[in-house]
N, C-alpha and C positions, 0 to 999 in steps of 0.2 A: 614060081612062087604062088601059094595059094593070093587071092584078091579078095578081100574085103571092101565092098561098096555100101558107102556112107552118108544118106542123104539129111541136108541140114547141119551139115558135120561141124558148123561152127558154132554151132547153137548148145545150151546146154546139154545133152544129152550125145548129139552127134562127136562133140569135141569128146569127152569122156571117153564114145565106143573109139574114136580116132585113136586116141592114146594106149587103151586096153588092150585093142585088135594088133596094134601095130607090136607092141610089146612082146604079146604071143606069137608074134611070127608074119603076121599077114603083111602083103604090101595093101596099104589102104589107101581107096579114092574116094574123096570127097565130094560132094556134089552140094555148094551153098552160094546163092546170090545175095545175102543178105536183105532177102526180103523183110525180118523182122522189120529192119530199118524202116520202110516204108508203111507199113503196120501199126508201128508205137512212137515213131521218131528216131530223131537222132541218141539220145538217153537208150535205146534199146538194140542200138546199131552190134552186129557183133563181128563187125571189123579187127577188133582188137585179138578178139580169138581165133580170126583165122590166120592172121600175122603168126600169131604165136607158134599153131599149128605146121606152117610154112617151116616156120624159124628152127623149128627145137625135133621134131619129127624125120626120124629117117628114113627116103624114100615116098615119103607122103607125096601124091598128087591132087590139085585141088583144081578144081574147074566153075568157074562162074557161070552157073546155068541156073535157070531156070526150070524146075521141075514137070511144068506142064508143056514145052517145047518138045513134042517126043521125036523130032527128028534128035535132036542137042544128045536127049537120054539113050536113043537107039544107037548113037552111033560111041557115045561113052560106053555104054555093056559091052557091044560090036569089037571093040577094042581090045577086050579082055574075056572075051567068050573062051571058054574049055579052061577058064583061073577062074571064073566067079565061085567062091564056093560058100558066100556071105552079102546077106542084103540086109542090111540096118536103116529100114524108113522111120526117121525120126521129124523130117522138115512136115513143116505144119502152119496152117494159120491157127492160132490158140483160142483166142478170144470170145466168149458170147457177145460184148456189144458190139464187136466189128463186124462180127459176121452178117447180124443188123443190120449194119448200115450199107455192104455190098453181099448181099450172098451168092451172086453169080460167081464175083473172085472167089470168096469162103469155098464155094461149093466146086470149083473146077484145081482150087491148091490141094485142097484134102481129100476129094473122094475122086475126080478125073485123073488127076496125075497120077494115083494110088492103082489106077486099072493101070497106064501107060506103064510104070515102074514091075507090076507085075508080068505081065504081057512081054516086056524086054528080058527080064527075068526067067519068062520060060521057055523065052528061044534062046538062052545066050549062056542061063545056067540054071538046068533046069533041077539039076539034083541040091542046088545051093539053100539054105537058109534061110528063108527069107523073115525076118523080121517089125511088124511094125508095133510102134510106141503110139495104142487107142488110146482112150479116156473113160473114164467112168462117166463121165456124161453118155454113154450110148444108152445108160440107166433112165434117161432124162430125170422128171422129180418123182419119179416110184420111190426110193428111197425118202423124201416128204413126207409119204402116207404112211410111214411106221408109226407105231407110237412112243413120242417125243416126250421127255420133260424137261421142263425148263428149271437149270441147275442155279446157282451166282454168278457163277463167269460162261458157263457150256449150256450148249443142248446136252441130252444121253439120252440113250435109249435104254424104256423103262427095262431094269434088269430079272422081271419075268420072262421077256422074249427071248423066243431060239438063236436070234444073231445077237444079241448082249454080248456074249462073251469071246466070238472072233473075228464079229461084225461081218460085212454084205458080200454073197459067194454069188459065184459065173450064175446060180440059177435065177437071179431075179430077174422078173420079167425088162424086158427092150421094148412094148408095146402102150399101149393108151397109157400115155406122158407126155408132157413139155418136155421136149429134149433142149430147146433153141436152136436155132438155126445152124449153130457150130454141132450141136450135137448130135444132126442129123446127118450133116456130114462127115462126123466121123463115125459114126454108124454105118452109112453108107458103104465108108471106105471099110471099116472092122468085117460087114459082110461079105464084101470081094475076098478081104485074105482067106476066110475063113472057106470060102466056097473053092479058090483056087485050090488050096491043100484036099479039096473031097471032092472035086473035079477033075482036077490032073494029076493028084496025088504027089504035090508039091512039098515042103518042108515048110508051111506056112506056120506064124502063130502070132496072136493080139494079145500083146502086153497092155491091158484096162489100166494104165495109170490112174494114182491117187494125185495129191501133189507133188512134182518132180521137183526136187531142189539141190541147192547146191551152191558151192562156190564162184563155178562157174555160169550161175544163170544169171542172164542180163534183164532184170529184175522191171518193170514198168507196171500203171497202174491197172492198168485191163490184163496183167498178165502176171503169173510168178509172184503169189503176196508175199512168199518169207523173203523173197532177195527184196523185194522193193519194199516191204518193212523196215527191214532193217538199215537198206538205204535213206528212206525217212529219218530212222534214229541218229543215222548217223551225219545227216544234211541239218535237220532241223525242218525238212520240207512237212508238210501238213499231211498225214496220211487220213483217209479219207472213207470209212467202213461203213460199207453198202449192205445194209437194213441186217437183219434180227438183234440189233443190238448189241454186234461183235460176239455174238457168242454161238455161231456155226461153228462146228467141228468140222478139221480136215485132217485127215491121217497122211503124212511127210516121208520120202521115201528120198534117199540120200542118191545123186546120179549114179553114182561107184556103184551102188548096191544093187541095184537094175542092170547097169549093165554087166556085172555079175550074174542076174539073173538070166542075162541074154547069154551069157557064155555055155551055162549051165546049158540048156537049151542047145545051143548048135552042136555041142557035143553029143547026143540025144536026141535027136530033132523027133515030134510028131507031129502028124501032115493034120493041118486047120484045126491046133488048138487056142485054146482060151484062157490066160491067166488073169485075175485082178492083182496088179502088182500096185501095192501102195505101202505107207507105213503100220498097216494094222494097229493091232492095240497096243505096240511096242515103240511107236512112235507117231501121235496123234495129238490136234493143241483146238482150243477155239483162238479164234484172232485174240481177244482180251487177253487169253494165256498167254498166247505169243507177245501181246504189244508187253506184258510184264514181263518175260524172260528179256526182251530187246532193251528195257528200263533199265535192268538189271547188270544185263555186260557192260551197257554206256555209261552207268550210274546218273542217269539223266531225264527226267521225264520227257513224255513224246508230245508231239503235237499232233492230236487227234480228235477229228473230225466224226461226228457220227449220218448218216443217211436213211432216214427211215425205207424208203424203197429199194427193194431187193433186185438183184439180175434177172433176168428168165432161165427158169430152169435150172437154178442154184441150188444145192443141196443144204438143207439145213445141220443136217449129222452124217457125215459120210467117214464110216472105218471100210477098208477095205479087209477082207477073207482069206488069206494068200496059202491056205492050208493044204489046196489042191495043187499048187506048184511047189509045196513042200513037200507033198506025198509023193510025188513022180522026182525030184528033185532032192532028196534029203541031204546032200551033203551043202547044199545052199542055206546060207543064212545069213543076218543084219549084221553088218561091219558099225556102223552109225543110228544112235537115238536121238531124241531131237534136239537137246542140249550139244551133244557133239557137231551137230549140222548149222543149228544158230551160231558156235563159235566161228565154224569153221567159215560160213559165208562173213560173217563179221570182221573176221583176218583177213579175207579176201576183197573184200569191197574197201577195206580200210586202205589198203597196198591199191588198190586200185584209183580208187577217189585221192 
């Protein structure tokens, strides 16, 4: 049976391809320690999903490893060498202020383990998939320097300019920026995938996420704002919106629909491509949009807090372009808008909490 390997698998993203992959056929192994846990706390633990994953999954194998242990990962490929025929690196440290406060960790989860995982991959299965879930941060704040105006509730970008209408494509520069320190590292790691597919002629490809959301994401403040909005709406906890006045734009991209995207893709693999996979202009909110959609399902005002000082390296308007994975990809498209994805975390965190 083909093998599907799936790093992070309990986390939003991982859990999704877990379910997807397994469905179409694959036997899937997971590979999660529950690192967020130690990241964000207990509140961000995703214990709960790999229970689940355990419980309800046919076949599914899950292994408590840690990602940078490359004896741990050589000898899990090792195992299933001449099956691998799918790599979904999704485990990550997320964050810009944590990566602050250790970057050594930041910089050996996401960009060293990211060599280790590749490297396993092209001795164990070399013609396989490989998948990883970047970040638009490898943009760092080049995106800053377009020209902004400031809306009532959003930023936008003034609607003279060439990206107006389907916002920010694979060409904008990776160079003289604030990335932060997360962002360098996953930069780092987006240049290894990109390099292995045009050095060994791999199936490599960097999915540049937008915001990842969903049902399933275990939502905390340094990480995931729509799940952890909405958990505020629904606690009554104080959510807490860090500088331009809540009105940064972030374009929202449903987890089903990404990994949708991935599926696309391994059907079709080409070696060290690039996609910006986010919500484009079909699914896009600033925090203020969002805190009143979240008012609205709860029928409840929120309790929020405003922070004049901004992240490092935080985008003030970020739409993602996604035109060039639709042009190689056209029978791909949005299952979920962002109304459909507010409910649906909102059902979920409800049942959950």
């Amino acid at each position: 049976m083909s093998v599907a390997i799936v790093t992070g698998a309990a986390g939003l993203i991982g859990a999704e391809c877990v379910r997807f992959f397994s469905a179409n056929g694959f036997r899937v192994v997971g590979i999660d320690n529950d690192m967020r846990r130690r990241f964000f706390g207990d509140d961000a633990s995703t214990a709960w999903s790999r229970r689940a994953l355990i419980a309800t999954i046919p076949g599914y194998v899950h292994h408590d490893a840690d990602i940078r242990d490359r004896e741990r990962i050589e000898a899990i490929f090792g195992n299933h060498a001449g099956h691998i025929e799918l790599v979904v690196h999704t485990a990550a440290q997320p964050s810009h202020d944590w990566a602050a406060r250790d970057p050594a960790t930041d910089f050996s989860v996401n960009a060293t383990a990211t060599l280790g995982l590749l490297e396993s991959t092209r001795k164990h299965g070399p013609e396989a998939a490989f998948i990883f879930t970047s970040t638009n941060k490898v943009y760092g704040d080049n995106p800053n320097k377009l020209p902004l105006v400031e809306l009532e509730r959003r930023w936008e970008l003034d609607e003279s300019h060439p990206l107006f209408q389907y916002g920010i494509d694979e060409t904008m520069s990776v160079d003289q920026t604030t990335h932060s320190l997360f962002g360098v590292s996953k930069l780092a790691a987006d240049a290894l995938v990109q390099e292995y597919g045009r050095q060994f002629g791999m199936n490599t490809v960097c999915f540049r996420g937008g915001c990842l959301t969903g049902p399933g994401h275990a939502g905390t403040m340094l990480h995931g704002f729509l799940s952890y909005l909405v958990k505020c709406s629904l606690t009554g906890t104080r959510y807490t919106v860090l500088g331009y006045g809540g009105k940064q734009v972030r374009d929202n991209i449903h987890s089903r629909d990404l990994v949708n995207m991935m599926w696309h893709y391994y059907q079709n693999p080409r070696a060290g491509e690039v996609y910006n996979a986010g919500g484009s202009r079909h699914s896009n909110c600033s925090i203020l949009e969002a805190i009143q959609i979240c008012e609205t399902l709860r029928g409840k005002k929120m309790n929020v807090a405003f922070q004049d000082e901004h992240r490092v390296g935080d985008h003030i308007w970020y739409i993602s372009d996604t035109r060039k994975f639709q042009m190689h990809y056209p029978e791909w498209s949005y299952e979920y808008d962002l109304p459909g994805i507010l409910e649906e975390i909102h059902a979920g965190l409800s049942a959950r909490l």
